[in-house]
VOBA-876528 format. One record per residue: y, z, x of N, C-alpha, C, O, CB in turn. Coordinates in steps of 0.1 Angstrom, whole numbers, plus 5000, padded with zeros to 4 digits. Each point is the difference from the previous one (the first is absolute). Glycine has a CB too. Layout:
N
YZXYZXYZXYZXYZX/...
END
This chain:
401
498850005008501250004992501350005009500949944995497850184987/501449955032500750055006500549795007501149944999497650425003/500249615003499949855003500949934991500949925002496850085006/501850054977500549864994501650034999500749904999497150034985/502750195018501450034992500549935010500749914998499450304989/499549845029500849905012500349844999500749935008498150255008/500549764972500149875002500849964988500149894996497850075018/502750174980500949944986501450025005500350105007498149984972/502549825018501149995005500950124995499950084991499649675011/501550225008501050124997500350044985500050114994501149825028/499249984973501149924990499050064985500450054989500649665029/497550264990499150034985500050165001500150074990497949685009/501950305011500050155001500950064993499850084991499549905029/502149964985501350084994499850004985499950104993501849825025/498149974979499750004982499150094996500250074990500149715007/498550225010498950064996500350174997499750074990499149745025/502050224999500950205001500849974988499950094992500850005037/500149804969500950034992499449994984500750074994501149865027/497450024972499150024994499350114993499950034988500549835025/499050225001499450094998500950114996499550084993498849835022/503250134989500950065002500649964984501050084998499149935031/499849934963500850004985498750064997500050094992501949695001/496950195010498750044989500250155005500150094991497849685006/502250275013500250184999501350034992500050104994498849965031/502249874974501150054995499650054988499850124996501649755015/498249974978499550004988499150104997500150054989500349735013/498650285005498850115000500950134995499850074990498549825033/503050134989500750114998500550014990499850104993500449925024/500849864979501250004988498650034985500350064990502349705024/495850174988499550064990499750134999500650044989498949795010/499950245006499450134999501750105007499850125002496749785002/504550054998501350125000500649974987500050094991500849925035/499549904972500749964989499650014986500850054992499849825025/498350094980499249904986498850094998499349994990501149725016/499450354999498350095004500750074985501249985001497750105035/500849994950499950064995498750104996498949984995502849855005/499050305004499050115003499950064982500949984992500050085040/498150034965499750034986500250064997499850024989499249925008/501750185013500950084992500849964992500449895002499350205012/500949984977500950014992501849965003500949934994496950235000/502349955020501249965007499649935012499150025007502150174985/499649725009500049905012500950045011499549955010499949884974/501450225017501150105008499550145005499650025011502249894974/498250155005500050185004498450025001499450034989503250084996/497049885022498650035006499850154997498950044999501049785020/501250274981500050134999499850084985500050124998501449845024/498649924967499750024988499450064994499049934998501549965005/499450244991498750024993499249954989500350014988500650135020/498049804998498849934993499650084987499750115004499449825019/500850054967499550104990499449904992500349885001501550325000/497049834987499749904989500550094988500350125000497649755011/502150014974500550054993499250054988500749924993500949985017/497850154983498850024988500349914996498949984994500750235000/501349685002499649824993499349955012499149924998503350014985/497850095027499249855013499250075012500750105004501749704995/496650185006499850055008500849935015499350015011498550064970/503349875020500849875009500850095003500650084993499449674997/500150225026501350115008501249964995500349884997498850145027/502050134972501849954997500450075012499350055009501449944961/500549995028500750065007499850175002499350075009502049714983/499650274997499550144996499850014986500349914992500850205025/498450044981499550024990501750044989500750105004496249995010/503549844979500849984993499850124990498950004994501349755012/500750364990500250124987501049934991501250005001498650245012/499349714978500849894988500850114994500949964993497349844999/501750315010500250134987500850115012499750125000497549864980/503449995027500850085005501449964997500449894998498050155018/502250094985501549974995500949935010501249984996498650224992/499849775022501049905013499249854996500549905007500050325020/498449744965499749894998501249905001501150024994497050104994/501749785020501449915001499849864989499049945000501450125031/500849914958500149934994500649825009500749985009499550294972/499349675011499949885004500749934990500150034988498050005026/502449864991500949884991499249815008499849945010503550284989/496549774989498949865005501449904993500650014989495850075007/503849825014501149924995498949855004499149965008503950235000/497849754979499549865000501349934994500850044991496450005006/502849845011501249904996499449874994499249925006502450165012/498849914970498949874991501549954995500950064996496250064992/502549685015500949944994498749865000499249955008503750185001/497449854978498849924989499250015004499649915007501049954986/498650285005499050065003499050024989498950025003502650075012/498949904969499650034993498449984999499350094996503049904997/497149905010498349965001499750065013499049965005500949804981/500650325020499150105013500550154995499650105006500649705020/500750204964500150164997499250074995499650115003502049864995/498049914987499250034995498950075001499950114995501149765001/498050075011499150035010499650165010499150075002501749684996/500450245005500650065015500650134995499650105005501149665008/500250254979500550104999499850144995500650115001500149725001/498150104992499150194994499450065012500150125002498849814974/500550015031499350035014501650095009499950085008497749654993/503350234995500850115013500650124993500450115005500549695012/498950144964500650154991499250084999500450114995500949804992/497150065016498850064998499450095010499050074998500949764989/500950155028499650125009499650105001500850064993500149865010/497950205004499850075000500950095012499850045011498349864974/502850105007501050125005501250084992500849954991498849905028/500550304987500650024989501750034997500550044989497150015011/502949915011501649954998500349895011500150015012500850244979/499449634998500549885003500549924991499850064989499149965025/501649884985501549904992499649905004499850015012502550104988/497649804997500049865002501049934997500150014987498050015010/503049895009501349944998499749875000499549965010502050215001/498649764982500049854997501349935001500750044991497650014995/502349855021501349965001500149864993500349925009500150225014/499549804965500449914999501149895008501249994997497950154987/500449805024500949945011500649844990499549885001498850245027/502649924963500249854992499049954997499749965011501849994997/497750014985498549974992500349884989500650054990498450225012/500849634998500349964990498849954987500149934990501850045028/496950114990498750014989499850104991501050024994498049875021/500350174982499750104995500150165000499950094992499249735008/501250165017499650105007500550074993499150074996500649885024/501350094975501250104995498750054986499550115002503949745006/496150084979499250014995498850095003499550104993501649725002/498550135016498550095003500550155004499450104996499049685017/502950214994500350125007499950124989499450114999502249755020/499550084973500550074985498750044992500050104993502449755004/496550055004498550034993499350135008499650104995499949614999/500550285016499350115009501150135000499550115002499149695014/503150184982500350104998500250124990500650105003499649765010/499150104971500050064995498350114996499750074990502849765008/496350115016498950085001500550095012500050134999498049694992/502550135018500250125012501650005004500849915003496650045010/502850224986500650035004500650005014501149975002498150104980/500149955027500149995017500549894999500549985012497650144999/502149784982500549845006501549994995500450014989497149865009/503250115014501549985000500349835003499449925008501050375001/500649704984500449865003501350005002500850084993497649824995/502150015023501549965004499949865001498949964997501950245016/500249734990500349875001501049935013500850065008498750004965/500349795025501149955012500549874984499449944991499050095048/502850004963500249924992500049805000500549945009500550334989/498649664991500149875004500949925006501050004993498150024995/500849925021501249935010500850095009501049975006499449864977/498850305017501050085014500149935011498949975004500650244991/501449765012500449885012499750115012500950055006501449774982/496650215014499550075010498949925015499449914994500950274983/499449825033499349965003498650005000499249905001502750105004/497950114993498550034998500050134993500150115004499149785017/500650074967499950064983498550135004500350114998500649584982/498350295023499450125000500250075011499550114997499149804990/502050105024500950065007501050114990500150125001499749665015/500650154976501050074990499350124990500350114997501149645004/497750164994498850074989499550125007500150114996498949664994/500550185023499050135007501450155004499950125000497849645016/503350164987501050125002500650074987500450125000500349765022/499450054966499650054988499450104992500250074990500249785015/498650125004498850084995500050135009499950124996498649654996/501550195020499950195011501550034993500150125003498549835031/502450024960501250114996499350064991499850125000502449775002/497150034987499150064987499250095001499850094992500249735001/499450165022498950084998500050165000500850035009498449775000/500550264988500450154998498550105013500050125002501249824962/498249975039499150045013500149985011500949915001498150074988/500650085025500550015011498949875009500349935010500750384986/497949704998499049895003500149864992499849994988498850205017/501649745001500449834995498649965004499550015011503349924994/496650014982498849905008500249834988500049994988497650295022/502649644997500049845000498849974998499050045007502649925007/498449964975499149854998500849894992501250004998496550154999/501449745000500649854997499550014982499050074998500749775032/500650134964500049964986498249944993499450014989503749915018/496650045006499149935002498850055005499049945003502749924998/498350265001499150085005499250134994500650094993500749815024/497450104986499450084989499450125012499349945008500049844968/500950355027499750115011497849974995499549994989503750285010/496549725011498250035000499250104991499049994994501449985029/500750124979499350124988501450084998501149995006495950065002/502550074979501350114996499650045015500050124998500449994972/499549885036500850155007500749935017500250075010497450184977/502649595011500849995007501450105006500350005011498449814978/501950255000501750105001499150055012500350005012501350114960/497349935023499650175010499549965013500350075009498950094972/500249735020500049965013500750015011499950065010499449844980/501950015003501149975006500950095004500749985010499049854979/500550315004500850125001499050095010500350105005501049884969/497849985027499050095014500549935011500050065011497450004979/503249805011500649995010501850105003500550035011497649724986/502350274994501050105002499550155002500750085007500749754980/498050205010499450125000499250055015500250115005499549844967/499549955034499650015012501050085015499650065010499349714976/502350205009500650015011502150034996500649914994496749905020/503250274989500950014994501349945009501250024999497550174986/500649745022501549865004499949914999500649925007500350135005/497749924976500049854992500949994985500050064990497549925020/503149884998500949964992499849854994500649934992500650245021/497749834994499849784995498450014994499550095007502049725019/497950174969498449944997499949904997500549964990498750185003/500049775018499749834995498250064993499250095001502549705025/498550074967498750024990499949835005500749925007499750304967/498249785019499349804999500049954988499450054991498849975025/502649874984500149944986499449865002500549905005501750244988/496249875000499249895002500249914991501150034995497550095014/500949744985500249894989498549994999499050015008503449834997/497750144981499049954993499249885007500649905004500750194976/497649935020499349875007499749884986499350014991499250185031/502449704981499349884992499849905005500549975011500250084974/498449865008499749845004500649915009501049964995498550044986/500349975030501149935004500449985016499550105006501149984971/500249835033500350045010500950075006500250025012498849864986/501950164989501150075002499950134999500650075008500349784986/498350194997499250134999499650065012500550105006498749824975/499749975023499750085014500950005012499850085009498149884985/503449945008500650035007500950095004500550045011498849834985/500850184986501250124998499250125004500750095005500749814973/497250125019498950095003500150025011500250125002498449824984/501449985025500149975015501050065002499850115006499249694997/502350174995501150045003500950124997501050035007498549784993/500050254989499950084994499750155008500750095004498849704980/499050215016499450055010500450025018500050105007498749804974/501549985021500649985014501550105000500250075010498849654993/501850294987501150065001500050145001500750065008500049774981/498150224998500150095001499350115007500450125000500449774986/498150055022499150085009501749995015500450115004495649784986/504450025013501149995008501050104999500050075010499549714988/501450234992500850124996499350125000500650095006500649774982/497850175008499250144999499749985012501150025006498050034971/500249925031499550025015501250035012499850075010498249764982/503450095004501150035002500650125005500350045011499549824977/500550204992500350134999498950115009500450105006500649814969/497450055025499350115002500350035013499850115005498449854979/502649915027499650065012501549995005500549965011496749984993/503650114982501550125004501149875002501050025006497850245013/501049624975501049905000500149874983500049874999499350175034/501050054958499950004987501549875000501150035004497550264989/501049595000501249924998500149924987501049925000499150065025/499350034968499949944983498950084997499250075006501649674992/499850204982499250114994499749874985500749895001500750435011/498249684983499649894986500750064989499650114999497849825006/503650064987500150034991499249954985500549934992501550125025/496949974983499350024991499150114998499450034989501049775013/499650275013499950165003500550045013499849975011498350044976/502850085005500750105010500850084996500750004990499249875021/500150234997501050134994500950015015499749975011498450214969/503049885012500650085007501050164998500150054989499349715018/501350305002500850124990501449954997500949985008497950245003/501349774976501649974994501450035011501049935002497950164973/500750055031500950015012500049915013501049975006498850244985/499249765010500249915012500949844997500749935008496850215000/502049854978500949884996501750054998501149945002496649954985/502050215009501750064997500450005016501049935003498750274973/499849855032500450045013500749835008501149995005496650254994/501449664999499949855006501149924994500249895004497450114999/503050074986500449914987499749884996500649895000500750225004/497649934991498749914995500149875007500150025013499850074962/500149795021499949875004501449925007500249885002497950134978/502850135023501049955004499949925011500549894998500450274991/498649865022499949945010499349825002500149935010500150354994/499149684985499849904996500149924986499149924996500150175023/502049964976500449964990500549864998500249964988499950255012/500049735008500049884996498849895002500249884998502250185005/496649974999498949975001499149954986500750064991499750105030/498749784973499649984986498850105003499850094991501149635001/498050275021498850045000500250165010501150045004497749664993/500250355005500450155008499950164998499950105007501549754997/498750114978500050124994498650135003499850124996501949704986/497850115023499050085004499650035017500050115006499249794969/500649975033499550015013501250015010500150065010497749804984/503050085002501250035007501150164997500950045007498849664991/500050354991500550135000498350115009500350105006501849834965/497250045029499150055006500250015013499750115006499249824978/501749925023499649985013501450045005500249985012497849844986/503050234996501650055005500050184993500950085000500849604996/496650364998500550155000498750085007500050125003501549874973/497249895027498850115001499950035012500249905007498550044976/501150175024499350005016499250104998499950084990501949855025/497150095001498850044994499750164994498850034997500649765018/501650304986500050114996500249984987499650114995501049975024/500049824967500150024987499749924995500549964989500750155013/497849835004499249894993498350045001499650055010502449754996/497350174984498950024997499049854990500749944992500650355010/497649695001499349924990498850074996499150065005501849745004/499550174977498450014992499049864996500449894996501050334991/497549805015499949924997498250004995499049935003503449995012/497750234974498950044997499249834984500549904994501050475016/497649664990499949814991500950084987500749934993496049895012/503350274993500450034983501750035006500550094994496850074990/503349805023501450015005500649854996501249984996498350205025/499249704980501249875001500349964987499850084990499349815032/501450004976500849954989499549865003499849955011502550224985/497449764992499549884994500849914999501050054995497650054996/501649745010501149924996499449895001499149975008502850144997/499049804983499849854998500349935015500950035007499949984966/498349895029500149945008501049854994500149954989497650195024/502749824998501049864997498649874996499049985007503650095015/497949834962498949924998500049885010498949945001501150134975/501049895032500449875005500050045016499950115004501749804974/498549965032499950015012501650015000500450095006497149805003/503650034985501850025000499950114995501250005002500049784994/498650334998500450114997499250085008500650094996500249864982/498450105030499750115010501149935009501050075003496050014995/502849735009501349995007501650104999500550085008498149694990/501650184989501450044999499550205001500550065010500949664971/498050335012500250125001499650045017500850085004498649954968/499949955035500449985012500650005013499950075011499649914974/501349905008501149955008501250124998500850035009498549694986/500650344991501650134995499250125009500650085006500549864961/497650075033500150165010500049985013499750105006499050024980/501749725024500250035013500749984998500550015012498549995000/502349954979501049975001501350125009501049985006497849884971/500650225021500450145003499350065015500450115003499749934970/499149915036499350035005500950015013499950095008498249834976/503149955017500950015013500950165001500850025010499549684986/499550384993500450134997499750105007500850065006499249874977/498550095016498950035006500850105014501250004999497049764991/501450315020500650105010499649895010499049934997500850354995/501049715021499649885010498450064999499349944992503349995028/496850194987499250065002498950004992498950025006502750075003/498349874974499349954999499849864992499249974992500450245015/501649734997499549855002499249985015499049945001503249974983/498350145024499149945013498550074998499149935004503250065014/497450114979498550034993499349894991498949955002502050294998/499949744992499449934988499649835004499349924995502450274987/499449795032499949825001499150045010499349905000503249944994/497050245017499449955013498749964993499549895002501650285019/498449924970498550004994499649844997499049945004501450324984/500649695005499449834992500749915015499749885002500850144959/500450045046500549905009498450005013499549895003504050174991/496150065009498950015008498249924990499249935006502650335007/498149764977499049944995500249844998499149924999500250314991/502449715008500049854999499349985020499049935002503950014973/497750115033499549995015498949985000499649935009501650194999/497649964980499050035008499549914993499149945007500950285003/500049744977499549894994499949845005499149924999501550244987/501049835023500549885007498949985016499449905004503550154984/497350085018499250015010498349954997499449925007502450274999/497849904980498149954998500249834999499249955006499550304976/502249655011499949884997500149955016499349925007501750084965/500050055031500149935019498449985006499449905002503150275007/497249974991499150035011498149924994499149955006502850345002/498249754979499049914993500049865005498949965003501450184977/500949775023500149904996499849935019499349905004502350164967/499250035036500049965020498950135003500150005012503249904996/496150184990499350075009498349964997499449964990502750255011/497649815012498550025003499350054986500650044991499850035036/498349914973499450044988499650194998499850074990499149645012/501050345015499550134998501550074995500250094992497449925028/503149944986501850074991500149974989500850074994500549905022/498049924977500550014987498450084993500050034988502249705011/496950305008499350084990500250135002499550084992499049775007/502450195011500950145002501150004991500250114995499549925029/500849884973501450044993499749974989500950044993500749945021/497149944976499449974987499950215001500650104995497749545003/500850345010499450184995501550074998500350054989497250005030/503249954989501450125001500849984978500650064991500449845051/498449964961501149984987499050064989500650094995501149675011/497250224989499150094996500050134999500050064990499249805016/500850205009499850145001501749984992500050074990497850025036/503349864977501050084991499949994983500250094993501449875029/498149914974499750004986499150144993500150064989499949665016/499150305008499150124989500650125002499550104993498249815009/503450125007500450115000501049974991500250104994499049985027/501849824975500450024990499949974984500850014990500050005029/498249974982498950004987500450114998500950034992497049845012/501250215005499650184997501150074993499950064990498849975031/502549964990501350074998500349964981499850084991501349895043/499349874963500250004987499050064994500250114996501049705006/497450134997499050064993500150164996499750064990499149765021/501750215001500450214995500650024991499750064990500650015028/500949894987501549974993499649984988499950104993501649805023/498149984979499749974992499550074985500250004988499849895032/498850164991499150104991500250144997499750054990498949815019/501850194999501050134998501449984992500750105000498549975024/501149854970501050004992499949924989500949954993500250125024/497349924983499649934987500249894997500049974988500150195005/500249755016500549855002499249934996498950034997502250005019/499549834984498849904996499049995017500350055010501749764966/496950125023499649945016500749925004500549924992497650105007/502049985010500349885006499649945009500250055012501049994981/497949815005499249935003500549985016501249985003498349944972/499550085035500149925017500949864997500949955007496250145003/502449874979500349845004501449994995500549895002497149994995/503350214996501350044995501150045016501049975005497750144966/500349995033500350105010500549875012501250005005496850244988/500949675009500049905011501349934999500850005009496649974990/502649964987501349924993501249985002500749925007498350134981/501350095003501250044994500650075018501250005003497850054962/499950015046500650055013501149925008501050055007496950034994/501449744994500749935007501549924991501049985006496450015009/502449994973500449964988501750064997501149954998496150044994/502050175009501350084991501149975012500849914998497850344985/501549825030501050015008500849875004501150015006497650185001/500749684989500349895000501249984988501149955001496649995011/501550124975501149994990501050114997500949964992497549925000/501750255014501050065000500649955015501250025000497950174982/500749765028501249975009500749884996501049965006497950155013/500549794969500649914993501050114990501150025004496749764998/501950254992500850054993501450105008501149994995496649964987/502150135027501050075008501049875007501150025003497150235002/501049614998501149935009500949894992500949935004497450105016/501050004962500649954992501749994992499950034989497750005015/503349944999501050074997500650094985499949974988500249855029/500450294989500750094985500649944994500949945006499350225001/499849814975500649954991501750174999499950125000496849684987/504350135012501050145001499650094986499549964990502949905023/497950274990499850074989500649974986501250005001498550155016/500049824972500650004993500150114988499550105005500149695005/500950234977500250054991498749964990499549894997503050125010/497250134991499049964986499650084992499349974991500049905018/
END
């Protein structure tokens, strides 16, 4: 072996180190980054483990529903022509097993029904409060407005976020999510996983793919003390900390943000926490069309040039080092000797099954759909191609709406 390497040219060598050197990167950025561990907290390792007489499944801690410091919660949702996902959707967050919380609904200008369903559901439950953004407010980003609407409304110290469109896994999502405040008392952020419905289709599984990819990314993030978005389809945070930031001021003229970009300008790793127990995530429609996941998309990096330098340069080495290493296997496949390319066939292998594994965890620990090797293989090379299309695409100017 020692013979043959002396007779491979310099040139194939260098590629070869350099090569081997993105596939260790890639190894690391999986299992530091993406590795999702089954605990409950992904952060505070120092957590107390407890089960609960409903599950025999580690929480956080053991939660005293019936103590008099029990902390009340305010679940804010911003629905604008929402009405055919309220329907659905909205008994599941008035129906919680917990026992002080409000649910705020913000009519963000609706011009369907929504206002109807709301007014239908508010004369069974009390806990449900409604405010409004009114039609044609010349704002830039109307639920921006709604969501700061709603934390003045809220009469609780715990804010927790979802989308209109989303149905929590089970009642006792609240309580999940509030063991992440409870864990540790200089938590101030909890990211949660907000998965989509699996349907028919190649968009489905792309969103599945991507989906996934984001959010084992952000949680693996936060766990190892460098927290920089959060999904607003789950997430909490404390009313003060928004009072403190003055809410969305700092990117207010922005349309997209209201969630990962206030995340990534308040969390660091002392007041940020993830849960990401399976009865914690939240459910949502996936987009029917390949132009609508595009366009939805295209509005959450829109925001991304936002991001802290610190972790944009995190977030780009990762897909800038695997385009290398993908460019590198087509080189070396194509000009090297045959025993180098049955070294670097194995290397790309051995990384596919290690990141098999890693999603497959992920996956399955948070009650995900599978997701197939041959998706995994795909969409590895696919997706980063179509979001750096879309980041080098130009910004349409903000407008009014």
């Amino acid at each position: 072996m020692i013979s043959y390497l002396q007779h491979i040219p310099l040139w194939e060598l260098v590629l070869l180190g350099a090569f081997l050197v993105l596939f260790l990167y890639q190894v690391y950025f999986l299992f530091r980054y993406m590795w999702l561990r089954s605990q409950a907290s992904e952060v505070q390792q120092e957590s107390v483990v407890a089960s609960t007489p409903r599950s025999n499944k580690p929480h956080l801690i053991q939660l005293d529903l019936f103590a008099p410091t029990v902390k009340g919660v305010s679940v804010i949702v911003s629905a604008r022509n929402e009405a055919l996902n309220l329907k659905p959707f909205l008994q599941a967050l008035l129906e919680q097993d917990y026992p002080l919380f409000e649910v705020i609904v913000v009519n963000d200008g609706s011009e369907d029904d929504t206002q109807d369903v709301l007014d239908a559901y508010m004369v069974k439950y009390r806990r449900l409060k409604l405010t409004f953004v009114p039609k044609g407010a010349r704002v830039i980003s109307s639920k921006k407005l709604a969501l700061t609407l709603a934390v003045k409304a809220a009469q609780y110290d715990y804010l927790l976020f979802t989308d209109a469109d989303c149905r929590p896994e089970s009642k006792y999502w609240i309580r999940d999510m509030v063991r992440g405040f409870e864990a540790n008392e200089q938590t101030e952020i909890v990211l949660g996983y907000g998965a989509y419905f699996a349907t028919k289709g190649h968009v489905s599984r792309l969103t599945q793919y991507e989906t996934l990819t984001t959010g084992l990314q952000y949680m693996g993030f936060a766990r190892a003390g460098r927290p920089y978005m959060g999904v607003g389809r789950n997430l909490a945070y404390r009313k003060e900390l928004f009072v403190r930031n003055n809410g969305f001021a700092s990117f207010a003229g922005e349309k997209a943000g209201d969630d990962d970009l206030f995340v990534n300008h308040t969390a660091t790793s002392a007041n940020t926490i993830v849960v990401s127990t399976p009865e914690s995530i939240t459910w949502s429609l996936p987009k029917s069309s390949f132009s609508a996941w595009y366009q939805q998309r295209k509005r959450h990096l829109s925001v991304s040039s936002l991001y802290t330098p610190k972790t944009k340069f995190l977030l780009a080495l990762e897909p800038i080092c695997r385009g290398l290493f993908y460019a590198l296997l087509l080189v070396l496949m194509v000009v090297a000797a045959w025993p180098v390319k049955v070294a670097i066939g194995g290397i790309y292998l051995l990384r596919l099954l290690l990141q098999y594994g890693v999603f497959a965890r992920g996956a399955r620990l948070l009650r995900g759909e599978r997701v197939p090797m041959v998706s995994i293989a795909w969409f590895d090379i696919t997706l980063p191609i179509l979001t750096l299309f879309l980041l080098s695409s130009p910004r349409k100017r903000n407008q009014y709406w």
